[in-house]
Each structure stands twice: as C-alpha cells, then as structure tokens.
LOMINU-68615 format. One line per 5 residues: number of its first residue (from 1); their letters; for each residue x, y, z of N, C-alpha, C, CB. Coordinates in nm, 2 decimals, m for minus. Glycine has a CB too. Example, Ala and Ser with C-alpha at 12.3 -4.5 7.8 and 13.67 -1.06 7.14 Angstrom:
2
1> AS> 1.32:m0.57:0.78:1.23:m0.45:0.78:1.32:m0.33:0.78:1.13:m0.45:0.90  1.28:m0.22:0.71:1.37:m0.11:0.71:1.29:0.00:0.79:1.41:m0.06:0.57
//
This chain:
148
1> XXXXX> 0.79:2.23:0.58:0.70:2.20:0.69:0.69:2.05:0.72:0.56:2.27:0.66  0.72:2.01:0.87:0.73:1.86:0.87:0.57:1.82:0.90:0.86:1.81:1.00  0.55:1.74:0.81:0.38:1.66:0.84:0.36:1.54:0.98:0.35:1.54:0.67  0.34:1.56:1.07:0.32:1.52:1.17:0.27:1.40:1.15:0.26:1.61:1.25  0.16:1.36:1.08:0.12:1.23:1.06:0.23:1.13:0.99:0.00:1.25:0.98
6> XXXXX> 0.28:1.18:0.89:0.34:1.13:0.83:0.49:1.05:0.86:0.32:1.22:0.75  0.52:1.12:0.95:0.64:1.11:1.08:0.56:1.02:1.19:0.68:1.29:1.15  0.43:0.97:1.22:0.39:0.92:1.28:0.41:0.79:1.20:0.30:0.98:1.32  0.33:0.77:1.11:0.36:0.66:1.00:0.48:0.61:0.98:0.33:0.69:0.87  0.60:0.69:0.96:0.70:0.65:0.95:0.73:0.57:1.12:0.79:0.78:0.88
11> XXXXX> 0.77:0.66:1.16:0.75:0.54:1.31:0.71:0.43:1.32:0.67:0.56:1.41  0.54:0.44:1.30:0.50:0.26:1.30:0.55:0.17:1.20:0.35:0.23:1.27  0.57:0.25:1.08:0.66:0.17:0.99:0.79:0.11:1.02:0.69:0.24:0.89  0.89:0.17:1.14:1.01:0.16:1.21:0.99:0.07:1.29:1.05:0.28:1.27  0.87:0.06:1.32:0.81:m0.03:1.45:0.81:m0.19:1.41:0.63:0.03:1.50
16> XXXXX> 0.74:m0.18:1.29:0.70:m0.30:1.18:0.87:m0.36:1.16:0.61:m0.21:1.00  0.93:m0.28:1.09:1.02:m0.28:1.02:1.14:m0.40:1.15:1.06:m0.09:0.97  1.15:m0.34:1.27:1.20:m0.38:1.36:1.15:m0.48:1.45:1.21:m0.30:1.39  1.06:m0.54:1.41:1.00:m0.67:1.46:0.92:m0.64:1.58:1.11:m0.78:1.50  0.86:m0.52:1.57:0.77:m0.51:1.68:0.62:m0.46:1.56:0.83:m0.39:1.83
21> XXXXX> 0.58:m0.63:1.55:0.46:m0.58:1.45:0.31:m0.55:1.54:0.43:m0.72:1.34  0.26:m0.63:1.67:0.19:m0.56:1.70:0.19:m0.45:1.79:0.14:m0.61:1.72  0.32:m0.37:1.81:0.37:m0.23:1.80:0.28:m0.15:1.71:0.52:m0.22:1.75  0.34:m0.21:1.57:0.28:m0.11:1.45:0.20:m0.14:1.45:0.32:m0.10:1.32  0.07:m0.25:1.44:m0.05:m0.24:1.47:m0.14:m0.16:1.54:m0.07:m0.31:1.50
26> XXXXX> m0.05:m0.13:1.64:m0.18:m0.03:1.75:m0.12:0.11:1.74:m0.18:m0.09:1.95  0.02:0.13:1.66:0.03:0.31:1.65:m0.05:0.26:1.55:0.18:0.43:1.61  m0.04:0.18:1.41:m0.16:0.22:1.28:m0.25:0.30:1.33:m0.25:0.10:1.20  m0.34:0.16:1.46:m0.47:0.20:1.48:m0.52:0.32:1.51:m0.53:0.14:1.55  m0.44:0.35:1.61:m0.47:0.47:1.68:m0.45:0.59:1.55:m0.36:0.49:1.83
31> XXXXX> m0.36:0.56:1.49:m0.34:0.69:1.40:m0.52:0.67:1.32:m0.15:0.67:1.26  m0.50:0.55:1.23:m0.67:0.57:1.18:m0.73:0.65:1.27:m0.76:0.42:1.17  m0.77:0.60:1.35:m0.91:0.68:1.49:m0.85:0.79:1.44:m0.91:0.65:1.72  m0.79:0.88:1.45:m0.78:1.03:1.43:m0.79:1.04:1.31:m0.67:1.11:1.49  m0.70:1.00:1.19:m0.74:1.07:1.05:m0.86:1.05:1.01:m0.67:1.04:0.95
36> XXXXX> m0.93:0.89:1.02:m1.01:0.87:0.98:m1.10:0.85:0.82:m1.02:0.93:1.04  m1.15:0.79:0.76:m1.20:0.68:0.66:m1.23:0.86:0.57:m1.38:0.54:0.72  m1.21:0.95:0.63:m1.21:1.13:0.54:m1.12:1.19:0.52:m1.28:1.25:0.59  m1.04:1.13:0.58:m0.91:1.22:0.60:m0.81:1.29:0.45:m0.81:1.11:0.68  m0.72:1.31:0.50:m0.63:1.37:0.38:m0.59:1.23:0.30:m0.48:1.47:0.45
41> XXXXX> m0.61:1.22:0.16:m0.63:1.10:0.07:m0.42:1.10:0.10:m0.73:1.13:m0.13  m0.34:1.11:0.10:m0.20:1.08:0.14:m0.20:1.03:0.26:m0.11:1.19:0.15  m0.23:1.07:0.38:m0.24:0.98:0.51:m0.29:0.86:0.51:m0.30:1.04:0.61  m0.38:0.87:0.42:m0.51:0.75:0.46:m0.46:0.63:0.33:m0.74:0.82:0.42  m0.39:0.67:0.24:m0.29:0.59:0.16:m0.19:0.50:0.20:m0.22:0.66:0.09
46> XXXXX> m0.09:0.60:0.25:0.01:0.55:0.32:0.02:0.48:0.45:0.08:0.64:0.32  m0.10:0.51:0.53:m0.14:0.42:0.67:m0.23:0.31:0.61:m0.24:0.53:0.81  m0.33:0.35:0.52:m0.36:0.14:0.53:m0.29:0.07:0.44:m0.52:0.08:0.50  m0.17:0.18:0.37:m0.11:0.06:0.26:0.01:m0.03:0.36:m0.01:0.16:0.09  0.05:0.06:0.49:0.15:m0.02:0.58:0.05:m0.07:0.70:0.29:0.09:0.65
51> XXXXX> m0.05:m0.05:0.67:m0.15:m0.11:0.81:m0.17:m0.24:0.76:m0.32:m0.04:0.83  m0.21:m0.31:0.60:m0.21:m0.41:0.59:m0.14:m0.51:0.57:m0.25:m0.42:0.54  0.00:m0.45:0.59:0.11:m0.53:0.61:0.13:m0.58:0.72:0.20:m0.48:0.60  0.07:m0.58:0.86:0.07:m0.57:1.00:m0.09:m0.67:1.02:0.09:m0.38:1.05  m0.14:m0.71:0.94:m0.33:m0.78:0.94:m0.19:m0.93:0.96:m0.49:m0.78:0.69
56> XXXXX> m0.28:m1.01:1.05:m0.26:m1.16:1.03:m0.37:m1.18:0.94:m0.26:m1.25:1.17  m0.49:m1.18:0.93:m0.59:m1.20:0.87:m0.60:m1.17:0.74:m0.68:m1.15:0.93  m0.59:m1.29:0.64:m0.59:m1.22:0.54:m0.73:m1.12:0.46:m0.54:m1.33:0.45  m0.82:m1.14:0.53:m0.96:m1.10:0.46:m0.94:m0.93:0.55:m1.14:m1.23:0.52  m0.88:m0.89:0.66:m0.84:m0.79:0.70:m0.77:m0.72:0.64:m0.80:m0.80:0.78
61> XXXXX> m0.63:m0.76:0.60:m0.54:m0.73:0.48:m0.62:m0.67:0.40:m0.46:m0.84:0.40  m0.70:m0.74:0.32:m0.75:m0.71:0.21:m0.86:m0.56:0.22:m0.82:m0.84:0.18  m0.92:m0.55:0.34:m0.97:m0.45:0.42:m0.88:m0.33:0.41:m1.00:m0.50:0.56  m0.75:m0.35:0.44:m0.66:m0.19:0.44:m0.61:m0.23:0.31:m0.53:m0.14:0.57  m0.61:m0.27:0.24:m0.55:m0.26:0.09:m0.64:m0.22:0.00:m0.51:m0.40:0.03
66> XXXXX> m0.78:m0.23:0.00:m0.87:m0.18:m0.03:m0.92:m0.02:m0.04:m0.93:m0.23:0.04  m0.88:0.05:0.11:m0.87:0.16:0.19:m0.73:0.24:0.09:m0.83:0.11:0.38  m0.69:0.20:0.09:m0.55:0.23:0.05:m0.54:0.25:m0.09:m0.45:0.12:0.08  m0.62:0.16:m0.22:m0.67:0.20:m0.32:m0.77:0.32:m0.30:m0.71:0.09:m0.37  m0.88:0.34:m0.24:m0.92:0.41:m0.26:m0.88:0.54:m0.22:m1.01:0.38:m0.25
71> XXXXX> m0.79:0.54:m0.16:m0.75:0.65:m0.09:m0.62:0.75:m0.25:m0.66:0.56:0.09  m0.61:0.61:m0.30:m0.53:0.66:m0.38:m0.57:0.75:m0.51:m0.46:0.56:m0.42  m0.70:0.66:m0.53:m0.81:0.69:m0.62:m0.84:0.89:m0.60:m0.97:0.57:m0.57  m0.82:0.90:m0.47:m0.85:1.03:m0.45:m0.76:1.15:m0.45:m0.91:1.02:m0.35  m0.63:1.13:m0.42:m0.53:1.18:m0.43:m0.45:1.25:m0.55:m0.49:1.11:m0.38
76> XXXXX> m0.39:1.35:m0.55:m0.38:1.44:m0.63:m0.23:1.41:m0.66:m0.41:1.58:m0.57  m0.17:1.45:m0.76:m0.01:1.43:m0.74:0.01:1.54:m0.67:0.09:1.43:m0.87  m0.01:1.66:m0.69:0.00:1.81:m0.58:0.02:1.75:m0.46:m0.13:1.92:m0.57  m0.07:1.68:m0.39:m0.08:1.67:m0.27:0.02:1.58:m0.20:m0.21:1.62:m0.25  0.08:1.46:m0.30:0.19:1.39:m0.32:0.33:1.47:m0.32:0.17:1.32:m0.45
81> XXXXX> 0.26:1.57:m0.41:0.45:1.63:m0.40:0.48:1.73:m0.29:0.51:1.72:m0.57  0.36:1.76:m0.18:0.35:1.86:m0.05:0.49:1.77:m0.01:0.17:1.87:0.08  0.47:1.67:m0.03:0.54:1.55:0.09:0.68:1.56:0.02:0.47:1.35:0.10  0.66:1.44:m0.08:0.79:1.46:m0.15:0.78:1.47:m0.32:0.88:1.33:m0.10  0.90:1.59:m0.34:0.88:1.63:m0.49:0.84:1.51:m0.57:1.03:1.70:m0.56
86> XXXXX> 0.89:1.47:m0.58:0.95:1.28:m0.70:0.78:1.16:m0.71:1.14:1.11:m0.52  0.74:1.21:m0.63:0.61:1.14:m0.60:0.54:1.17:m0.72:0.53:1.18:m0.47  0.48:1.08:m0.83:0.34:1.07:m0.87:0.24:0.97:m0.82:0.34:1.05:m1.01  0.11:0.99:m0.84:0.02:0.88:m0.78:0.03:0.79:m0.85:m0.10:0.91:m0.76  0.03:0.81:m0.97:0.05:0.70:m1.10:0.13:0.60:m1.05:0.13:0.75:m1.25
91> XXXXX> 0.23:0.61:m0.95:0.36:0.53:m0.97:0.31:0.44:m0.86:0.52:0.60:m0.97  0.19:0.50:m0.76:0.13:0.41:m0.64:0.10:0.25:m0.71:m0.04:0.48:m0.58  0.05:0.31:m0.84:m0.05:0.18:m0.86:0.00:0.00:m0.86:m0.12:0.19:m1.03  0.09:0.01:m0.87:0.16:m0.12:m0.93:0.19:m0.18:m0.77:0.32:m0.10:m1.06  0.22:m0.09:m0.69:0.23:m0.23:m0.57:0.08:m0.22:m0.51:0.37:m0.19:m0.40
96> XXXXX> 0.00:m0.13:m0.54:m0.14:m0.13:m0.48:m0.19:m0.23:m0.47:m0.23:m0.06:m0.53  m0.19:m0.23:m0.65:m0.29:m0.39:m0.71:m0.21:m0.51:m0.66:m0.29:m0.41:m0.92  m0.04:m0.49:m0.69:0.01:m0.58:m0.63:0.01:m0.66:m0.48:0.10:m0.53:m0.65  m0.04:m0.58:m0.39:m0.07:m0.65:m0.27:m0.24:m0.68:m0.25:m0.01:m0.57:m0.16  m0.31:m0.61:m0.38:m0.47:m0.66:m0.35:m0.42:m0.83:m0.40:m0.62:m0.56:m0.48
101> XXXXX> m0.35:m0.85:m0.54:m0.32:m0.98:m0.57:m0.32:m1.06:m0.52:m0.26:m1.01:m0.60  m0.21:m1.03:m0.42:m0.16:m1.14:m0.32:m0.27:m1.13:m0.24:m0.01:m1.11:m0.24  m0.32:m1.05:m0.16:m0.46:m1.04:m0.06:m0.55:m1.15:m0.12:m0.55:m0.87:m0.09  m0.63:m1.11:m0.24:m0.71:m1.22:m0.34:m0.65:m1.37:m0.33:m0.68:m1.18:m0.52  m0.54:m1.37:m0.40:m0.51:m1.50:m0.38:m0.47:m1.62:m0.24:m0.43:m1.48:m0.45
106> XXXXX> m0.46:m1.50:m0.16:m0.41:m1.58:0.01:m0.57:m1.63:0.01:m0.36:m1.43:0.20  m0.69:m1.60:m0.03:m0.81:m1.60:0.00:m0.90:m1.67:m0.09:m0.86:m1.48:0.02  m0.81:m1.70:m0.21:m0.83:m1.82:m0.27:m0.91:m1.75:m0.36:m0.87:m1.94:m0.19  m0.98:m1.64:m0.39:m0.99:m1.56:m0.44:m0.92:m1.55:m0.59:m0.96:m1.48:m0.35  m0.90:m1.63:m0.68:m0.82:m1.67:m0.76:m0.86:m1.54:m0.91:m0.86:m1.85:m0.79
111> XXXXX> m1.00:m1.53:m0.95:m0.96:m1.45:m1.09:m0.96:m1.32:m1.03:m1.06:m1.48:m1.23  m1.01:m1.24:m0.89:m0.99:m1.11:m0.82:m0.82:m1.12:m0.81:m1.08:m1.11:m0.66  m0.74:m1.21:m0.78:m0.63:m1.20:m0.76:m0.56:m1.19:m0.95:m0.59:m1.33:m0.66  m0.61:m1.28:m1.03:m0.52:m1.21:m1.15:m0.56:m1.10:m1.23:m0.50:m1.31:m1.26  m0.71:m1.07:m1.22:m0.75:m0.94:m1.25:m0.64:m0.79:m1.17:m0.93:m0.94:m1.18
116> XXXXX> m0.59:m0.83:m1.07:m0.51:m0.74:m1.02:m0.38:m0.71:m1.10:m0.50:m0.78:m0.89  m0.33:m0.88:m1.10:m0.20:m0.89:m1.10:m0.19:m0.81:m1.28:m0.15:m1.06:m1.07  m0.27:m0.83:m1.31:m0.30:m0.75:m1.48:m0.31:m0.62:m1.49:m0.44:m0.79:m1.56  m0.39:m0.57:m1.35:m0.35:m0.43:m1.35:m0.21:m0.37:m1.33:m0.42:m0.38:m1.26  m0.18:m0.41:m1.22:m0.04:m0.40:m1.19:0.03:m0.39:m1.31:0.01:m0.51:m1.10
121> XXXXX> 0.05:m0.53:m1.38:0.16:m0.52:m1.47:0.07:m0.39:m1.56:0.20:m0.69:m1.55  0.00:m0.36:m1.60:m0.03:m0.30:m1.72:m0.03:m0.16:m1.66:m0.16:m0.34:m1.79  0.06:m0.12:m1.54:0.10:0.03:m1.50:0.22:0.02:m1.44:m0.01:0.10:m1.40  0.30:m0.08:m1.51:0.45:m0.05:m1.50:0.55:0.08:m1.54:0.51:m0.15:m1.56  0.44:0.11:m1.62:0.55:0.21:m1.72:0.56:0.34:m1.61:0.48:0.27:m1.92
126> XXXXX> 0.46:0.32:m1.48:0.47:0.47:m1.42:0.58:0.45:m1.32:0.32:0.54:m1.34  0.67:0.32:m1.35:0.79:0.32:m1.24:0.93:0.33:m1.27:0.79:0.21:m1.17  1.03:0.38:m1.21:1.12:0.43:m1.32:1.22:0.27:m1.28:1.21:0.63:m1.30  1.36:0.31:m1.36:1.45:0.18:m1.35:1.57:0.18:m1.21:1.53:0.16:m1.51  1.46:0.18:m1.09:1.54:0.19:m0.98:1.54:0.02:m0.91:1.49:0.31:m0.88
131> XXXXX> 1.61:0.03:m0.79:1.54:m0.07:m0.72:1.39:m0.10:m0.64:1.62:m0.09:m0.65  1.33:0.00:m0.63:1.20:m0.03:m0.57:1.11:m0.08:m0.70:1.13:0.11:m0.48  1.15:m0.01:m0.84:1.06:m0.11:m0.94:1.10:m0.24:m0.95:1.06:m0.08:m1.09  1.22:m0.25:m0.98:1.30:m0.38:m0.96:1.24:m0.48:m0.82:1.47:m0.34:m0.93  1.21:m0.43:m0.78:1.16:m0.53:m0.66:1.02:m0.52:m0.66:1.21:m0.50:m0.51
136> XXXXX> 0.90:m0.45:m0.74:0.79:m0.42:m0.73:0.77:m0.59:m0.87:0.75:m0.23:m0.77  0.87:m0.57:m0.98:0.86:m0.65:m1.11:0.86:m0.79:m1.05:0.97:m0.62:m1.22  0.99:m0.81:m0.93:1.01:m0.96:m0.86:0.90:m1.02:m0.85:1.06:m0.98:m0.73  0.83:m0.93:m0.78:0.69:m0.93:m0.66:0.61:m0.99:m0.78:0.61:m0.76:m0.57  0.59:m0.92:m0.87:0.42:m0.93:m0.98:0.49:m1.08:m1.03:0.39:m0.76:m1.18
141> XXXXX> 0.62:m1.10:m1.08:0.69:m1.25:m1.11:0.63:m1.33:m1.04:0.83:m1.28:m1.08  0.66:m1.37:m0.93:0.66:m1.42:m0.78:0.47:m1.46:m0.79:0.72:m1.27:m0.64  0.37:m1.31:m0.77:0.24:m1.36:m0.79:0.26:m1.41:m0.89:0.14:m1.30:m0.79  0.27:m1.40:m1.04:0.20:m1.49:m1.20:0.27:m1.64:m1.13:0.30:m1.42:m1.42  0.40:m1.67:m1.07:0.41:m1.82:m1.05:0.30:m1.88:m0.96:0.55:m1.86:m0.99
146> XXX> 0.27:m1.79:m0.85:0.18:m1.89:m0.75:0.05:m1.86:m0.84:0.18:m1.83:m0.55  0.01:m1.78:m0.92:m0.14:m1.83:m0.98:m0.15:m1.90:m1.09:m0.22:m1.72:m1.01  m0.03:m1.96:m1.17:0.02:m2.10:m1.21:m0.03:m1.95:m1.37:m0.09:m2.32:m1.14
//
C-alpha cells in the first residue's frame, strides 16, 4: 500500500534536493497544516526532520528538529516498518541529536549543543556499517571539531 504522505515528503525532499529550497518549504508547510503537531508519529518525523533542513533561521531549525525528536519519541518500530521493513527507530537517534547539535551550536547554544553531540555518539551502535552511518560518524567528527 503506497503512503500518500510519505510520497508527498519524498517530493519536497526532491524539491530540496534539486535546488528549489523554497519549493520544499511550502510543500513541507502545507503538508504540516494537514498532518499536523497529532499526526501519525512517522509523518511528523520525517517532515520536520527534512523541514529543518529548508529553516534559514537557525532558532526555526531548531523548532522542526525539536518536532522531529519528539515525534520520534513517539513512534513505534511497527509503525516504521508499515513503510519500510529495515527501519528501527533506534537507528533515528544519532542524526536526530546530530542536527539538534549543530541547531545548538549555530545558536551559540554551546553545552545544549555537546549534550547532544554525546547523545548521538552514545547511540551509534543502532547504525549498521553502511554509508549513511559512515556519513552520520563524519557529521558527529565535524561537530566535536567546531565545539573545539
């Protein structure tokens, strides 16, 4: 069964992806207005974890990264694997925290940003040895240098 939202997300993500970022800004939005701050904890994950990619503002960012944690906080692996088998929620965590980090720290936000970056690292083990961990490990690198 194809998830209609989710195919919507992917779009704005296509949108993003293709240099039409306030494109993906206003499908995000519009998609929020309909699922909404109750919605199904997978939609509301996966739209403000790519919605805050698309914030010029970093205190906004931080607003759907936020959304996006908690959304995760609520979410089931069942509900994860409706979408796709391979999914745990466990394995959300590490870019979650990872972009609250960076959020925190754009904002100067300094021990909210390594309090993160500590979470993150200390829920590596839920990622396996592909390239999206490989590039999740760069990322957490990358923050520990800029928070010296």
């Amino acid at each position: 069964m194809t998830d209609d939202v989710m195919v919507a997300i992917d779009a704005g993500l296509r949108q993003h992806i293709g240099g039409d970022r306030a494109g993906a800004y206003a499908t995000f939005t519009r998609l929020w207005e309909s699922i909404g701050p109750d919605g199904d904890p997978l939609h509301r994950v996966a739209l403000a974890h790519h919605m805050a990619d698309v914030c010029d503002d970093p205190a906004e960012e931080l607003e759907w990264d936020l959304r996006a944690l908690a959304a995760a906080d609520s979410l089931t692996d069942d509900r994860a694997q409706e979408h796709h088998s391979s999914l745990a929620v466990r394995g959300f965590y590490p870019s979650l925290h990872l972009n609250l980090g960076e959020d925190y720290r754009k904002l100067g936000r300094l021990e909210e940003a390594r309090e993160h970056l500590a979470l993150a690292q200390s829920r590596l083990d839920a990622l396996g040895d592909d390239d999206y961990a490989a590039g999740i490990r760069s990322a957490l690198d990358g923050l520990a240098e800029r928070l010296g």
